[in-house]
MARBA-3410 file (N, C-alpha, C, O; in Angstrom, 1 decimal):
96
9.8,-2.4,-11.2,10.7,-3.1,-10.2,9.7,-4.0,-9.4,8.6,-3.6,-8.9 ~ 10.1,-5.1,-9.2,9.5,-6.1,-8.5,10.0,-6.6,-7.2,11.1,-6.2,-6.9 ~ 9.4,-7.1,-6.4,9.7,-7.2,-4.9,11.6,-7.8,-4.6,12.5,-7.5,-3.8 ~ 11.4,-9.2,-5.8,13.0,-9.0,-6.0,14.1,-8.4,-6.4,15.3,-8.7,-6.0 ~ 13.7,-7.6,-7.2,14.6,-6.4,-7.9,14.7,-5.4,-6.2,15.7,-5.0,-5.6
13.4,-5.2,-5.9,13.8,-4.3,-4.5,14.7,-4.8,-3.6,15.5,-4.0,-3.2 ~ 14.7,-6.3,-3.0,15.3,-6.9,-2.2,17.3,-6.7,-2.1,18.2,-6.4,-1.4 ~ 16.9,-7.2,-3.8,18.5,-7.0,-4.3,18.9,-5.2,-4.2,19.8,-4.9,-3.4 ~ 18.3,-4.5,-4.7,18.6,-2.9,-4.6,18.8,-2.4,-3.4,19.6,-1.5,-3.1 ~ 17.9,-3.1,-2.5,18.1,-2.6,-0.6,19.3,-3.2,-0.5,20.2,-2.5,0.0
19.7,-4.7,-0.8,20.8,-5.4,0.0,22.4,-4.6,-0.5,23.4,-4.4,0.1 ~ 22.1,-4.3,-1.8,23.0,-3.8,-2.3,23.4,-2.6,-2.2,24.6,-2.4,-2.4 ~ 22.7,-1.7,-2.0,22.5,-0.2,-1.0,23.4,-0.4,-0.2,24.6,0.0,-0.3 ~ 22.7,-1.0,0.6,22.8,-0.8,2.5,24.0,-1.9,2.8,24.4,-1.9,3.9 ~ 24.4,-2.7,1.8,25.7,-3.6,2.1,25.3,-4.7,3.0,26.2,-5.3,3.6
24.1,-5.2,3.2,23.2,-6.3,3.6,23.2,-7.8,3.0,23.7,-8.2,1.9 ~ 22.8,-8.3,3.7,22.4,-9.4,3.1,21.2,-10.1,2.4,20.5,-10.4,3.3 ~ 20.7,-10.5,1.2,19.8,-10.6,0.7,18.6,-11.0,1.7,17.6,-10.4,1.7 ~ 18.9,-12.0,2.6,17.7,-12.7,3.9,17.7,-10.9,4.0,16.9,-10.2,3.4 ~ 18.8,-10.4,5.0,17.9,-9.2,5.6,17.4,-8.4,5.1,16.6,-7.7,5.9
17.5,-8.0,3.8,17.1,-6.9,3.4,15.7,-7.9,2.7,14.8,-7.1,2.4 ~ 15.2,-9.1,2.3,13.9,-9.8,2.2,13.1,-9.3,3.4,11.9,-8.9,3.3 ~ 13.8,-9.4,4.3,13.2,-9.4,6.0,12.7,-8.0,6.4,11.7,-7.8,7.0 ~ 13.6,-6.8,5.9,13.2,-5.6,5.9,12.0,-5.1,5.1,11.3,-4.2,5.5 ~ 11.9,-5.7,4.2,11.2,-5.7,2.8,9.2,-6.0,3.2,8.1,-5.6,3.0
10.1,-7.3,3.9,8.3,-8.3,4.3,8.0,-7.5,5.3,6.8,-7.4,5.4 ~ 8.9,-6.7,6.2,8.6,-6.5,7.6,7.6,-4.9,7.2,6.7,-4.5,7.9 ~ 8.0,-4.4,6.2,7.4,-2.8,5.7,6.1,-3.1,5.1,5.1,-2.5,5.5 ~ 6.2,-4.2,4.0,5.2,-4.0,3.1,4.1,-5.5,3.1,3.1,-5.6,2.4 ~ 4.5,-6.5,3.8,3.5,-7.4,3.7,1.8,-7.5,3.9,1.6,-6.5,4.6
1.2,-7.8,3.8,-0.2,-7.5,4.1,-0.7,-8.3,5.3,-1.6,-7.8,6.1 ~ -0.1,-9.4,5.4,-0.2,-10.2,7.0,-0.2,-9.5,8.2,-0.3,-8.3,8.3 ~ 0.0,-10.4,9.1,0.1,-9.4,10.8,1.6,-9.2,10.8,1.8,-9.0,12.0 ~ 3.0,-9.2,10.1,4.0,-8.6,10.3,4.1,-7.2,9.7,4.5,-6.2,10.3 ~ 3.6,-7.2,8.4,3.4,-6.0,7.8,3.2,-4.9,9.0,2.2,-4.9,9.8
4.5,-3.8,8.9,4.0,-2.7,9.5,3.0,-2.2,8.9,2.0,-2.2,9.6 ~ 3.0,-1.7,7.7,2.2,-0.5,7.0,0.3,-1.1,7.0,-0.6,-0.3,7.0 ~ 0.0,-2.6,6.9,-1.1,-3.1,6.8,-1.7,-3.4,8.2,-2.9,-3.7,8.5 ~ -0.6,-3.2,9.2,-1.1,-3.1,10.4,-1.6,-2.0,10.6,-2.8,-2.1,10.6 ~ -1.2,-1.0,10.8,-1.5,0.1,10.6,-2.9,0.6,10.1,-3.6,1.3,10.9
-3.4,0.3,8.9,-4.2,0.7,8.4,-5.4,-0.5,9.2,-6.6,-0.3,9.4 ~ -4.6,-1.5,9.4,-6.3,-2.8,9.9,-6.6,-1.5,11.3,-7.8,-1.0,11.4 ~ -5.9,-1.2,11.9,-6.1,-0.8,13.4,-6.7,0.9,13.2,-7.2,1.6,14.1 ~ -6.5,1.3,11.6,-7.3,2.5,11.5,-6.5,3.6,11.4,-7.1,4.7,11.3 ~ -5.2,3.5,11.6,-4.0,4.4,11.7,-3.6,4.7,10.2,-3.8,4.0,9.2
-3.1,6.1,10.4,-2.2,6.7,8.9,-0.8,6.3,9.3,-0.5,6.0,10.5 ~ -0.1,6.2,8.3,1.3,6.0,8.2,1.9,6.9,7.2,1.9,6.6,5.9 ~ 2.5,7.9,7.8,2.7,9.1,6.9,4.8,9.0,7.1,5.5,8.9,8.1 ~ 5.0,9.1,6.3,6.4,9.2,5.9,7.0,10.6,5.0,7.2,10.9,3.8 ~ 7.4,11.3,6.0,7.3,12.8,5.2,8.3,12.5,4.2,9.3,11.8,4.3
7.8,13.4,3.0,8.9,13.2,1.8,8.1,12.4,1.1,8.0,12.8,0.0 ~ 7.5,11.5,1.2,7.2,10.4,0.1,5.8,10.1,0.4,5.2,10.3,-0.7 ~ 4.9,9.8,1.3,3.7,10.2,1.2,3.0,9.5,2.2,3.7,8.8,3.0 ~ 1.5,9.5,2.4,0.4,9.3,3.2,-0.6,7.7,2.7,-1.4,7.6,1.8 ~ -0.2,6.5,3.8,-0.9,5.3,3.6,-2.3,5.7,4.9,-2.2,6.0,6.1
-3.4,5.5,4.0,-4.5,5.8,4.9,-5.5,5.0,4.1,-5.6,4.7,2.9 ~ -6.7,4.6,5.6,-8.2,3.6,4.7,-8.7,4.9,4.3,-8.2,6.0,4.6 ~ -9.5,4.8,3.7,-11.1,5.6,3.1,-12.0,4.6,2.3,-11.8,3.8,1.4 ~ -13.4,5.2,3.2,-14.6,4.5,2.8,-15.3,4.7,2.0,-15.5,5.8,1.5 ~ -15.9,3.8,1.5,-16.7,3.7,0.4,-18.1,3.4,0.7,-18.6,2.4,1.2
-18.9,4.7,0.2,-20.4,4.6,0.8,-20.8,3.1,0.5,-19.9,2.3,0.0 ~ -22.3,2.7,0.8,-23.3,1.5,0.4,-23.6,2.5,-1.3,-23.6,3.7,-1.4 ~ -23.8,1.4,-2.3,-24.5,1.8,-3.4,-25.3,0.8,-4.5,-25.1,-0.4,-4.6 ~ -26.3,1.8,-5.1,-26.3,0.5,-5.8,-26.1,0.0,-7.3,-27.0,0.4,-8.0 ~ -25.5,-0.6,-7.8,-24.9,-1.4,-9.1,-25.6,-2.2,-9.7,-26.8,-2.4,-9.4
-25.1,-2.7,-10.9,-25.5,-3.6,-11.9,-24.6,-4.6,-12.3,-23.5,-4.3,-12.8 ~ -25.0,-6.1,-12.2,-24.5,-7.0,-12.8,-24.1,-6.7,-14.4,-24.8,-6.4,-15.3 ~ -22.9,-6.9,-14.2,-22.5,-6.6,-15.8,-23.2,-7.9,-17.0,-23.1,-7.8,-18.2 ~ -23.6,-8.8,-16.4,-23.3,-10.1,-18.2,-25.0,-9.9,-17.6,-25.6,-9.9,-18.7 ~ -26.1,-9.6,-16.3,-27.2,-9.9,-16.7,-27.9,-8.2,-16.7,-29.0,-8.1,-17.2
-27.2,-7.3,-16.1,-27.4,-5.8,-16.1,-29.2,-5.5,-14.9,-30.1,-4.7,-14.8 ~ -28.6,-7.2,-14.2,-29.5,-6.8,-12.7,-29.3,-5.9,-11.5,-28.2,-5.9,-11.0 ~ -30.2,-5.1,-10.9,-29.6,-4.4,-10.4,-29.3,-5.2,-8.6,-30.1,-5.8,-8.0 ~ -27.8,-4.8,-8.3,-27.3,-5.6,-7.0,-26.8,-4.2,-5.7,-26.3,-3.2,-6.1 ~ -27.0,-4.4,-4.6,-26.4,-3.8,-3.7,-25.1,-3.7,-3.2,-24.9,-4.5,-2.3
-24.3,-2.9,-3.6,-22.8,-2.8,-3.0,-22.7,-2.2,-1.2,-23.1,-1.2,-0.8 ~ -22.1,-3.2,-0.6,-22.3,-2.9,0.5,-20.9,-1.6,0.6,-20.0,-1.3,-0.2 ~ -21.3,-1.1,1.9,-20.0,-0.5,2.4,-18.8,-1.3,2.4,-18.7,-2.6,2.3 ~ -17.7,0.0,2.6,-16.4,-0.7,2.5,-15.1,-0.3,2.8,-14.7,0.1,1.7 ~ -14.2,-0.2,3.5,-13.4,-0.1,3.6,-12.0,0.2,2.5,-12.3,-0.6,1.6
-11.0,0.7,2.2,-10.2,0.0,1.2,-9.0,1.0,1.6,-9.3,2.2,1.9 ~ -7.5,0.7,1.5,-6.5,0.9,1.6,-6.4,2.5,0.3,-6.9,2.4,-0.8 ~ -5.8,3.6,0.8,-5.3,4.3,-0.5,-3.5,5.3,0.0,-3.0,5.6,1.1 ~ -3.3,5.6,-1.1,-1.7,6.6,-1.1,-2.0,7.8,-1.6,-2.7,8.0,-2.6 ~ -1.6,8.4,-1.2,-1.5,9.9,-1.9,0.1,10.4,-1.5,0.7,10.7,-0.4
0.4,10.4,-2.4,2.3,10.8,-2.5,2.2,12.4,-2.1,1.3,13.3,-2.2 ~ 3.9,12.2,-1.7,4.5,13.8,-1.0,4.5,14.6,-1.5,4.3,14.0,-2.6 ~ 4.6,16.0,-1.8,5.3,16.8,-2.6,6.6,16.2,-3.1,7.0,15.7,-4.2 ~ 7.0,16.2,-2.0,8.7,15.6,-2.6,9.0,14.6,-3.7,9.7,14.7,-4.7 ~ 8.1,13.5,-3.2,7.9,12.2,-4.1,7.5,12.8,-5.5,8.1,12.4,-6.5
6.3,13.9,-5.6,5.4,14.0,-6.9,6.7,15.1,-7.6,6.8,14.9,-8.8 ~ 7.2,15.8,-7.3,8.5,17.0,-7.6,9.2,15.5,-8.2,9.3,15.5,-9.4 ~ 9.6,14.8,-7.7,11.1,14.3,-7.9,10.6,13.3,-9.4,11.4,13.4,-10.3 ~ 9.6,12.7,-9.6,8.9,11.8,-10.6,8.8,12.7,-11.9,9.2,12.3,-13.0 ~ 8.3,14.4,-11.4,8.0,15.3,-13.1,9.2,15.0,-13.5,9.3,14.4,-14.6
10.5,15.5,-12.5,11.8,15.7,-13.1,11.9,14.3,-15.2,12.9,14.3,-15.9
END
């Protein structure tokens, strides 16, 4: 399912209008400064939604790598990066 398939499935749910339920859509999951959930994480915050699961950063030490096409060795700085780890509920309902 794709961001339009979702829009239409929320509007169609909830008896909405395609704008609002776009609008609900951008307002949850965008990566910009409207995005709730990427707000969140810029400012260092979890966003946990019981039932379905846990948006949180985790770091990634400094290390060091290799250029793959010359197999030089390069420094990976630290890092930041976005991750999920789903609910029970969510991981229960998917085996089914």
């Amino acid at each position: 399912m794709n961001k339009t398939e979702l829009v239409a499935y929320i509007a169609k749910k909830a008896d909405i209008s395609s704008r609002q339920a776009r609008t609900v859509v951008d307002m949850i999951f965008s990566p910009g400064k409207e995005g709730v959930i990427a707000s969140a994480l810029i400012s260092g915050k979890r966003v946990q939604i019981t039932g379905f699961g846990t948006f949180e950063t985790r770091k990634r030490r400094a290390r060091d790598g290799r250029n793959p096409q010359t197999g030089e060795r390069i420094k990976i700085a630290a890092s930041r990066f976005p991750a999920f780890h789903a609910g029970k509920a969510l991981k229960d309902r998917v085996k089914k």
